[in-house]
N, CA, C and O atoms as CSV, one atom per row, in Angstrom:
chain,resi,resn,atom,element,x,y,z
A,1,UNK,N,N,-13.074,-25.824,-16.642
A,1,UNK,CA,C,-11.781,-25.770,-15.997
A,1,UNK,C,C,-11.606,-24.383,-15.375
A,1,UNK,O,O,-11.357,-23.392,-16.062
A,2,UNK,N,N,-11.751,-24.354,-14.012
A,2,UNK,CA,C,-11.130,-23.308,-13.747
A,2,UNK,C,C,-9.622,-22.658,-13.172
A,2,UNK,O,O,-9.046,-23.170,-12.212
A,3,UNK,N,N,-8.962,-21.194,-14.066
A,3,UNK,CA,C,-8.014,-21.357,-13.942
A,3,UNK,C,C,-7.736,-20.234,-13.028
A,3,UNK,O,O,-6.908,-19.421,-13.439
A,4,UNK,N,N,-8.198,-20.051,-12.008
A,4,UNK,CA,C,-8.196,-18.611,-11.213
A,4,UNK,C,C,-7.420,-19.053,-10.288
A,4,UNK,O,O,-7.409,-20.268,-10.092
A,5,UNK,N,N,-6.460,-18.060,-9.376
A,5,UNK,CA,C,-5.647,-18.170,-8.523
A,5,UNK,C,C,-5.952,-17.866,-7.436
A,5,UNK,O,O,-4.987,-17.142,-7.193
A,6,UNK,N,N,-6.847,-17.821,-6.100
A,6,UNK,CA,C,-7.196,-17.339,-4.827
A,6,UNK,C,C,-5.967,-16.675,-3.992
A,6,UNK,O,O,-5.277,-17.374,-3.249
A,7,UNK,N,N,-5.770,-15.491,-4.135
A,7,UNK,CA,C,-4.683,-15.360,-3.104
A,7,UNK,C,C,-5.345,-14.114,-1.676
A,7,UNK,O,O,-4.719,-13.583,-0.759
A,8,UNK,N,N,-6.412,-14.050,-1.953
A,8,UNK,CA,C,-6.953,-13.311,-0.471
A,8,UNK,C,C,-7.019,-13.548,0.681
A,8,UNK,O,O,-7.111,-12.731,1.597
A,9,UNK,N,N,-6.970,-14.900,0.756
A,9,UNK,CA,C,-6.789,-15.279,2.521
A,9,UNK,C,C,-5.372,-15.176,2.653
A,9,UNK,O,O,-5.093,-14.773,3.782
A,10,UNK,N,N,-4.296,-15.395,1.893
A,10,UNK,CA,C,-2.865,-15.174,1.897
A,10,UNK,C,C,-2.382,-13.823,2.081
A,10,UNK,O,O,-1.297,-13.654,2.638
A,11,UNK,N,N,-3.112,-12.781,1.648
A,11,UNK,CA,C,-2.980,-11.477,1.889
A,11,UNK,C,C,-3.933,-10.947,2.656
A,11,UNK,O,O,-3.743,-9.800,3.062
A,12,UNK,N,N,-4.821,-11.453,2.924
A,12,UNK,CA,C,-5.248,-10.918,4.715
A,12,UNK,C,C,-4.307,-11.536,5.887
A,12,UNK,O,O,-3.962,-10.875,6.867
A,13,UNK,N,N,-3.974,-12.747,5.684
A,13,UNK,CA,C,-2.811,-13.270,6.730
A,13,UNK,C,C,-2.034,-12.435,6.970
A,13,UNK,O,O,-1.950,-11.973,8.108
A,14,UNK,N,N,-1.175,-11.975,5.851
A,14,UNK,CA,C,-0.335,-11.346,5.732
A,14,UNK,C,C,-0.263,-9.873,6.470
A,14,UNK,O,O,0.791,-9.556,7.021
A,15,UNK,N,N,-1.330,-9.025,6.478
A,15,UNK,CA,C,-1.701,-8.103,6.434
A,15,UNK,C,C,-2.111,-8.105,8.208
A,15,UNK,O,O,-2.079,-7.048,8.838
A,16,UNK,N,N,-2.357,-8.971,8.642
A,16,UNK,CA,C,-3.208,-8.874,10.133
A,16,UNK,C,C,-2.037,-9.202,10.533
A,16,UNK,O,O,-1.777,-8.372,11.405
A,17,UNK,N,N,-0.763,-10.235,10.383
A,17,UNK,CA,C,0.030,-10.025,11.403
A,17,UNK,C,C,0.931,-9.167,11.872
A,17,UNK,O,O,1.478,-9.015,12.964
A,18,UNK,N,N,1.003,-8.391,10.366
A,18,UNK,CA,C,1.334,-7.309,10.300
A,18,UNK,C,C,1.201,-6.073,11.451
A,18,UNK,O,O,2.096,-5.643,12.179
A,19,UNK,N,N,-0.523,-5.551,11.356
A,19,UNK,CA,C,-0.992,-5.284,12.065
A,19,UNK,C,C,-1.049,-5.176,13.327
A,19,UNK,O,O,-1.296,-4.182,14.011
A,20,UNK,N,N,-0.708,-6.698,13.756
A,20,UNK,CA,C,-1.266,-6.937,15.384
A,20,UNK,C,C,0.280,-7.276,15.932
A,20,UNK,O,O,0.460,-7.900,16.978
A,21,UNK,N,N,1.533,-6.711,14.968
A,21,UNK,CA,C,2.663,-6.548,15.387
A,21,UNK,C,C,2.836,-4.861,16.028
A,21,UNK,O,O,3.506,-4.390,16.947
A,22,UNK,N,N,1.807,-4.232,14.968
A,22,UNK,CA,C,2.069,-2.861,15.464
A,22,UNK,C,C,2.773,-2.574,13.961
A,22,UNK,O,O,3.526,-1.601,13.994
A,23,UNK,N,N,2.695,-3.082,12.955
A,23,UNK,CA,C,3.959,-2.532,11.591
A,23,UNK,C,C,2.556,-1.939,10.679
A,23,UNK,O,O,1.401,-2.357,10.603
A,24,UNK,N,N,3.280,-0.751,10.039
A,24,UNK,CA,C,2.463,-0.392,8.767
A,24,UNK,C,C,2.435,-1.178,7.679
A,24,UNK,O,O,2.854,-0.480,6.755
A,25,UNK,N,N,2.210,-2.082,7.346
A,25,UNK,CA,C,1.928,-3.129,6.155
A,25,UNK,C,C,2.178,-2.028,4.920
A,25,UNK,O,O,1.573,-0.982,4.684
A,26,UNK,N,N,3.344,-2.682,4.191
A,26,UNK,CA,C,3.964,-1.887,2.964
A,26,UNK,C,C,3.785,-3.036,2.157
A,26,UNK,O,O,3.524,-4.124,2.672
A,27,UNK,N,N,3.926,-2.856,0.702
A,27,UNK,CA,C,4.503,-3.898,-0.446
A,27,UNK,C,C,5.442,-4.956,0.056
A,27,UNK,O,O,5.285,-6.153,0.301
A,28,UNK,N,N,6.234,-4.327,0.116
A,28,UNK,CA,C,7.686,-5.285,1.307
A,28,UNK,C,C,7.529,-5.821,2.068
A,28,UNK,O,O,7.788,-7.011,1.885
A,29,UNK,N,N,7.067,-5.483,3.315
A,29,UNK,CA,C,6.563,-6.126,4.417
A,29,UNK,C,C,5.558,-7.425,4.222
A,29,UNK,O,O,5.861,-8.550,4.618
A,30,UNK,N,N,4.300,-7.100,3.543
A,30,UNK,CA,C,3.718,-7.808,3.052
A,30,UNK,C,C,4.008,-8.630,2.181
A,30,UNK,O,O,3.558,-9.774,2.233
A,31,UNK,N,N,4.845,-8.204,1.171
A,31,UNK,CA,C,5.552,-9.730,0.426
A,31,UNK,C,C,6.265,-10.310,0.941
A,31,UNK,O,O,6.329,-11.376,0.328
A,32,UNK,N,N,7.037,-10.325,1.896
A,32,UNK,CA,C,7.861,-10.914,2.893
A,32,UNK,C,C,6.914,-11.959,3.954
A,32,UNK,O,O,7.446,-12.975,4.403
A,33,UNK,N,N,6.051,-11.750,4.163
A,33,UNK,CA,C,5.066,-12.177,5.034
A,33,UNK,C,C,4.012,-13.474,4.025
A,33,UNK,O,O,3.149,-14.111,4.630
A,34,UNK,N,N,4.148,-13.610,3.135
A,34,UNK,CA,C,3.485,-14.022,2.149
A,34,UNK,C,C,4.182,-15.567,1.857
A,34,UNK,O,O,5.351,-15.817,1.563
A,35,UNK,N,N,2.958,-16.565,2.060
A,35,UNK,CA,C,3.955,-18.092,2.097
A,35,UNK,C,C,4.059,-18.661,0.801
A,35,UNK,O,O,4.885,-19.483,0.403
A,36,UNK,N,N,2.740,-17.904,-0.058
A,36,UNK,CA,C,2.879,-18.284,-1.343
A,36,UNK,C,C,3.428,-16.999,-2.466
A,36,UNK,O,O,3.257,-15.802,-2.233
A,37,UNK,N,N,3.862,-17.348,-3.256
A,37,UNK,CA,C,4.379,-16.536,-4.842
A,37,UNK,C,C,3.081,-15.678,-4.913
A,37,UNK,O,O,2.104,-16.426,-4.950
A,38,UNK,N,N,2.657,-14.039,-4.951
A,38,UNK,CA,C,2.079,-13.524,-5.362
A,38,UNK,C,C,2.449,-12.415,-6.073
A,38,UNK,O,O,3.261,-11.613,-5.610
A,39,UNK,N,N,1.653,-12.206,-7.757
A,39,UNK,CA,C,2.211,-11.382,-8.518
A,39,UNK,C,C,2.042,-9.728,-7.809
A,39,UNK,O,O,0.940,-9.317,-7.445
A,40,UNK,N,N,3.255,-8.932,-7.697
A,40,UNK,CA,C,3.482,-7.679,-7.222
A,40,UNK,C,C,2.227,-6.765,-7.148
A,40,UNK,O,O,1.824,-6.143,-6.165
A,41,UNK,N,N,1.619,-6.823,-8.581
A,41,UNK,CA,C,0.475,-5.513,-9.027
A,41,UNK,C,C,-0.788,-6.159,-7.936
A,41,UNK,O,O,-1.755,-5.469,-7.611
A,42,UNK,N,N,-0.596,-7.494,-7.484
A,42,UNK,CA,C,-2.151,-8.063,-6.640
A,42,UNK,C,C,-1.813,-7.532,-5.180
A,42,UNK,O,O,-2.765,-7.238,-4.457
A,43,UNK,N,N,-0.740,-7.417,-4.784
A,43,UNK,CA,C,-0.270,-7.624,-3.706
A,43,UNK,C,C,-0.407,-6.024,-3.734
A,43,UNK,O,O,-1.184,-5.753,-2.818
A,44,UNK,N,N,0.113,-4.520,-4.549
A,44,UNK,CA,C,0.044,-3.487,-4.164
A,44,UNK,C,C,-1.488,-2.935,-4.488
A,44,UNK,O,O,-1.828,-1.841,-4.037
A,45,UNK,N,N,-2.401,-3.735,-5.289
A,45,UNK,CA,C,-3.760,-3.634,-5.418
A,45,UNK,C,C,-4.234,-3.841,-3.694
A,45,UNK,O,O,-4.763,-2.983,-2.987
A,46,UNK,N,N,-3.967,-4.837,-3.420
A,46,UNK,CA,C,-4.646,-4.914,-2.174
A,46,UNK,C,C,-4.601,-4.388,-1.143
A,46,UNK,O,O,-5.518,-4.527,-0.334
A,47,UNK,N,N,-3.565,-3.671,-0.900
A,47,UNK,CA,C,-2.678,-3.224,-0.047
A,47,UNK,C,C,-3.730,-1.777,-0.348
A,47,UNK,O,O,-4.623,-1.547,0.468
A,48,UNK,N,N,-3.606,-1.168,-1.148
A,48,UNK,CA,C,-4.147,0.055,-1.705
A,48,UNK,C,C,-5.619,0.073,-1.202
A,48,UNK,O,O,-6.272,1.079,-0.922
A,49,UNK,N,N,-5.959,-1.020,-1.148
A,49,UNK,CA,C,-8.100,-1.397,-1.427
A,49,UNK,C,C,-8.130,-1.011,0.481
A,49,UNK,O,O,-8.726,-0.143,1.119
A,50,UNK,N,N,-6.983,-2.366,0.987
A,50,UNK,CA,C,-7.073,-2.345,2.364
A,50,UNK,C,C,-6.817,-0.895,3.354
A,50,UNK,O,O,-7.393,-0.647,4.413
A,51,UNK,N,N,-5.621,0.081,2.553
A,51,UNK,CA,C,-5.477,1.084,3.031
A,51,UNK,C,C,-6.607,1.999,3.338
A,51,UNK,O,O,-6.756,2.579,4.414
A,52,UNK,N,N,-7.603,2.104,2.027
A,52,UNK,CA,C,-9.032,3.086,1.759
A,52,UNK,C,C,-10.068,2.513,2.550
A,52,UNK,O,O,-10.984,3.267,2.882
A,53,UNK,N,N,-10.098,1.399,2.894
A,53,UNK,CA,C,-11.453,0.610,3.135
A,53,UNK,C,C,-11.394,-0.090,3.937
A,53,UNK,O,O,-12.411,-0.769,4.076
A,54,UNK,N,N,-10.380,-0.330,4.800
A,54,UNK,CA,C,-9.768,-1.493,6.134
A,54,UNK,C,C,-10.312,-2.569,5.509
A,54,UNK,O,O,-11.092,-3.086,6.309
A,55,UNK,N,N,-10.291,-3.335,4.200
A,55,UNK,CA,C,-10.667,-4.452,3.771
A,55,UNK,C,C,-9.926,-5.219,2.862
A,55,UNK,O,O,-9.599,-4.565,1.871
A,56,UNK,N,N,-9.502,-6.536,2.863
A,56,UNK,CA,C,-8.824,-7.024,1.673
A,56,UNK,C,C,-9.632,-7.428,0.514
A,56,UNK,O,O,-10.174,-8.532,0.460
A,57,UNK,N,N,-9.717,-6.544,-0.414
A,57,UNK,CA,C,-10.517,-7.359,-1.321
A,57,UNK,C,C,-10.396,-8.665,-2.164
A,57,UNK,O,O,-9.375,-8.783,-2.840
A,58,UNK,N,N,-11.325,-9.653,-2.195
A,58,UNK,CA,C,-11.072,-10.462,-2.994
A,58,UNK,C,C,-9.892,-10.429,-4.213
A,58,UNK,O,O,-10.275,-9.695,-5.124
A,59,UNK,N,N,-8.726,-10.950,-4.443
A,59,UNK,CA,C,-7.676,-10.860,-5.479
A,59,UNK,C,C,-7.414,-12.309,-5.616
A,59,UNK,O,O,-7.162,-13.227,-4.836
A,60,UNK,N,N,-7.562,-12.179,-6.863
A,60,UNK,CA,C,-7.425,-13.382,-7.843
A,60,UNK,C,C,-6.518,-13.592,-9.059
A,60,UNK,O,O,-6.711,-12.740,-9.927
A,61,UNK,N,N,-5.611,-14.471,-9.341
A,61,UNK,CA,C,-5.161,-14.192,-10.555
A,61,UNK,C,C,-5.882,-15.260,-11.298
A,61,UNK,O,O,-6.199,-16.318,-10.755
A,62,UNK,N,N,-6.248,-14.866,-13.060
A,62,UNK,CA,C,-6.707,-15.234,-13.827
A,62,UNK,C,C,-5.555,-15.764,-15.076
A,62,UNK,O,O,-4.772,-14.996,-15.634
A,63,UNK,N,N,-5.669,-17.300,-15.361
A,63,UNK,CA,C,-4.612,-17.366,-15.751
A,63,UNK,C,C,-4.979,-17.524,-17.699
A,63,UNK,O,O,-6.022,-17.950,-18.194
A,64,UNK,N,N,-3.583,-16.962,-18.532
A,64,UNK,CA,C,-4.019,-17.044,-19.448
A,64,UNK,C,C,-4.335,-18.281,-20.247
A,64,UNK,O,O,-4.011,-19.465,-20.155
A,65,UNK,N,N,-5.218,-17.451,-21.207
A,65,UNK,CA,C,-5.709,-19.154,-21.983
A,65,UNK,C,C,-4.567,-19.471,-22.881
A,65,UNK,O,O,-3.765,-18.543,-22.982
A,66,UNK,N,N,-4.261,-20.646,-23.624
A,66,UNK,CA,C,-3.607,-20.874,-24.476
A,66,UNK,C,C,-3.794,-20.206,-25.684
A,66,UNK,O,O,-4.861,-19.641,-25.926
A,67,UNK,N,N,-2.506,-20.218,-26.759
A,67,UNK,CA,C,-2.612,-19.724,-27.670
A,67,UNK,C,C,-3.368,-20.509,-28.947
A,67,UNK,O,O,-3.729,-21.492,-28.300
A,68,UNK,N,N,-3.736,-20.702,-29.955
A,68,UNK,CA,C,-4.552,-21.720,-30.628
A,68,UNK,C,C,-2.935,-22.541,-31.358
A,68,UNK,O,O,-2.837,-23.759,-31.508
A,69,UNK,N,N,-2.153,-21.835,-31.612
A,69,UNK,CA,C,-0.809,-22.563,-32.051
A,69,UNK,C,C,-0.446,-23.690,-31.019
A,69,UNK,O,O,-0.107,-24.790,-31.454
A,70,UNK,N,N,-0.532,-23.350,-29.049
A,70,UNK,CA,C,-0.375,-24.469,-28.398
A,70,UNK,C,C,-1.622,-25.321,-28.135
A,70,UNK,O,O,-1.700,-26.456,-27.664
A,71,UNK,N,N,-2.405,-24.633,-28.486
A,71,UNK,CA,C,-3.702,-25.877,-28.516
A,71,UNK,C,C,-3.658,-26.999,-29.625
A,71,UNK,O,O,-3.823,-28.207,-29.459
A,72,UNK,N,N,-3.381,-26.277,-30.863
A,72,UNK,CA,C,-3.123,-27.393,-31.826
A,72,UNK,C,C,-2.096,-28.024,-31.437
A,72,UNK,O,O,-2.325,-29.233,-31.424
A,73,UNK,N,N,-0.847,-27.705,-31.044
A,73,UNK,CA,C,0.171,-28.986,-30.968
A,73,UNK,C,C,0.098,-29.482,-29.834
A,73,UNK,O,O,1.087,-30.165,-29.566
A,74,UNK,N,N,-1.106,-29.395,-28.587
A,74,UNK,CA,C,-1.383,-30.547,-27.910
A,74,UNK,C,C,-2.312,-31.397,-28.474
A,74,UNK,O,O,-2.108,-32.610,-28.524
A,75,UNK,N,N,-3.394,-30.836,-28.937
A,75,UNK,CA,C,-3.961,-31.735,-29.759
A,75,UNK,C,C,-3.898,-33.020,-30.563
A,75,UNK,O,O,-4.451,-34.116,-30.475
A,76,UNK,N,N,-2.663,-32.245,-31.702
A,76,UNK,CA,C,-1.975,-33.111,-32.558
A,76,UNK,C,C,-1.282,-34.255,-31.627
A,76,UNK,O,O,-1.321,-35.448,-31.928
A,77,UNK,N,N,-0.746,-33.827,-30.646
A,77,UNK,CA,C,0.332,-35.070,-29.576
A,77,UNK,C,C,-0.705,-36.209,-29.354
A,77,UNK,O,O,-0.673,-37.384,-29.720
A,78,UNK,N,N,-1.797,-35.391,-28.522
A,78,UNK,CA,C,-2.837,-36.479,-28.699
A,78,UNK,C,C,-3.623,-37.493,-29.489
A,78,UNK,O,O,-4.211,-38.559,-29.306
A,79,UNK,N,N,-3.395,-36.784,-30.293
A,79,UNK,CA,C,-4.117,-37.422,-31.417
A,79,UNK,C,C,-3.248,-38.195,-32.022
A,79,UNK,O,O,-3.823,-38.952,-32.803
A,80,UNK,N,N,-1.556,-38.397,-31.986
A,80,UNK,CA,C,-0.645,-38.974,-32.510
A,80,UNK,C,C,-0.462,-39.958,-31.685
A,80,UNK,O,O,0.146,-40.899,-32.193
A,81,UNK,N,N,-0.822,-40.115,-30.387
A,81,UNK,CA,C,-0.748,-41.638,-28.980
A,81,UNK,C,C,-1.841,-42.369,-29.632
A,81,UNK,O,O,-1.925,-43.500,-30.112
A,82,UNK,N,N,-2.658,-41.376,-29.503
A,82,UNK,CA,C,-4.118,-42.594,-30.130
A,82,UNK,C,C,-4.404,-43.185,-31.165
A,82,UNK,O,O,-5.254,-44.025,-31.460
A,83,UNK,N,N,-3.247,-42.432,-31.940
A,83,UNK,CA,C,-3.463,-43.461,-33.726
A,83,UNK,C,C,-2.459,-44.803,-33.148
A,83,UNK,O,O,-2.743,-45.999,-33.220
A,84,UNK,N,N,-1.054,-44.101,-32.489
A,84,UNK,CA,C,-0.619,-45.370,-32.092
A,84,UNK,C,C,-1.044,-45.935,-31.338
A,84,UNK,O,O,-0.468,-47.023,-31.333
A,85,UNK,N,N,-2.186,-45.870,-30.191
A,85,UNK,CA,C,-2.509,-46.981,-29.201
A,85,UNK,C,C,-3.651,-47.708,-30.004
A,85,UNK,O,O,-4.145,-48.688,-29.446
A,86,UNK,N,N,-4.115,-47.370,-31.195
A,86,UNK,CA,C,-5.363,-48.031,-31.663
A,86,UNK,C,C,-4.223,-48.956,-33.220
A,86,UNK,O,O,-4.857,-49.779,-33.881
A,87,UNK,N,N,-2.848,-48.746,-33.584
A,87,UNK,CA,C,-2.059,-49.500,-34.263
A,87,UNK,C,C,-1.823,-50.640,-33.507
A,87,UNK,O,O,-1.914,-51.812,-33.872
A,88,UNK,N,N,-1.441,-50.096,-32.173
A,88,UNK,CA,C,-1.500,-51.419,-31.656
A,88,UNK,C,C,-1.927,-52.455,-31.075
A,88,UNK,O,O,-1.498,-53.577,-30.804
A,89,UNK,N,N,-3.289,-51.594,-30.871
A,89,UNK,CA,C,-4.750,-52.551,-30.404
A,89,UNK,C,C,-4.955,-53.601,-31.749
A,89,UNK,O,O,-5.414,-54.741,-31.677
A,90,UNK,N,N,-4.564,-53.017,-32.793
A,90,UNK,CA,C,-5.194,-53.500,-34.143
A,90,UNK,C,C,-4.069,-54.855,-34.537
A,90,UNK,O,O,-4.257,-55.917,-35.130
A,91,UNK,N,N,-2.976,-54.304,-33.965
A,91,UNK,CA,C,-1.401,-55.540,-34.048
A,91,UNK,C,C,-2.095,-56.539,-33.195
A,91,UNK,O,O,-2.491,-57.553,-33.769
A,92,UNK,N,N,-2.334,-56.408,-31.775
A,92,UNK,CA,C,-2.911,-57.568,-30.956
A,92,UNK,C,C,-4.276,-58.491,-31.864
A,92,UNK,O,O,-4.486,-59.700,-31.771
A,93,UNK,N,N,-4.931,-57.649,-32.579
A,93,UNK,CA,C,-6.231,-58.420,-32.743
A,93,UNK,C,C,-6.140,-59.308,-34.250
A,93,UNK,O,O,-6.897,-60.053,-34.872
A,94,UNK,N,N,-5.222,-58.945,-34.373
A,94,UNK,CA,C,-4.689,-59.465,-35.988
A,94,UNK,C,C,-3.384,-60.668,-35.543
A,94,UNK,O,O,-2.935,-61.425,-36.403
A,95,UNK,N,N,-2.994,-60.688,-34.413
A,95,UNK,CA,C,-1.744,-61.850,-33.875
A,95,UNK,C,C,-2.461,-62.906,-32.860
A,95,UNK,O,O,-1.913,-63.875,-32.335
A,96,UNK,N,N,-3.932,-62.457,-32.695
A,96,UNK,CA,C,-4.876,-63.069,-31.899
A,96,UNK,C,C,-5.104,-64.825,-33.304
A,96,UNK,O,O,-5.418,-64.662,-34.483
A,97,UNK,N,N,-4.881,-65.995,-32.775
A,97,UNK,CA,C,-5.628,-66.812,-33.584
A,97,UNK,C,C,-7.196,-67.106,-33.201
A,97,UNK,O,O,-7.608,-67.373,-32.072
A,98,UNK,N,N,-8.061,-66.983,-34.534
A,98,UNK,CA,C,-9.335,-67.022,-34.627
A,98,UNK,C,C,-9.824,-68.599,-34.169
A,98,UNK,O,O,-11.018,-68.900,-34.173
């Protein structure tokens, strides 16, 4: 499963029209310009990379894993449909006449 977020073509967009308006591409500017939700620290990371290096670097958000407390109680949910979908597989095969 991967849980990574691509937001570099969104912040080169951002960043070139900027540009080819003639504007200094700031935090602001650039989050304003931005069609999707990007977290602040990616957006002034890039901004920073692009300033030194005329380049957007690849920025990604990485999302966190679950905690093992919400892993078990999805688990358990699951595992609580399937005792009931196999109770009631077991009701049908027992109301079935042989």
């Amino acid at each position: 499963m991967d849980n990574r977020t691509d937001f570099t073509q969104s912040l080169e967009e951002a960043i070139s029209s900027l540009v080819a308006e003639g504007k200094q591409p700031s935090v602001a500017l650039v989050k304003s310009r931005l069609g999707v939700a990007v977290p602040m620290p990616l957006i002034i990371t890039a901004l920073q990379r692009w300033k030194k290096n005329g380049v957007v670097p690849k920025v990604e958000k990485v999302a966190s894993e679950k905690s093992d407390s919400q892993r078990i109680s999805e688990l358990e949910s699951k595992v609580y449909a399937l005792e009931k979908q196999i109770a009631e597989l077991e009701t049908k095969i027992a109301d079935k006449p042989h």
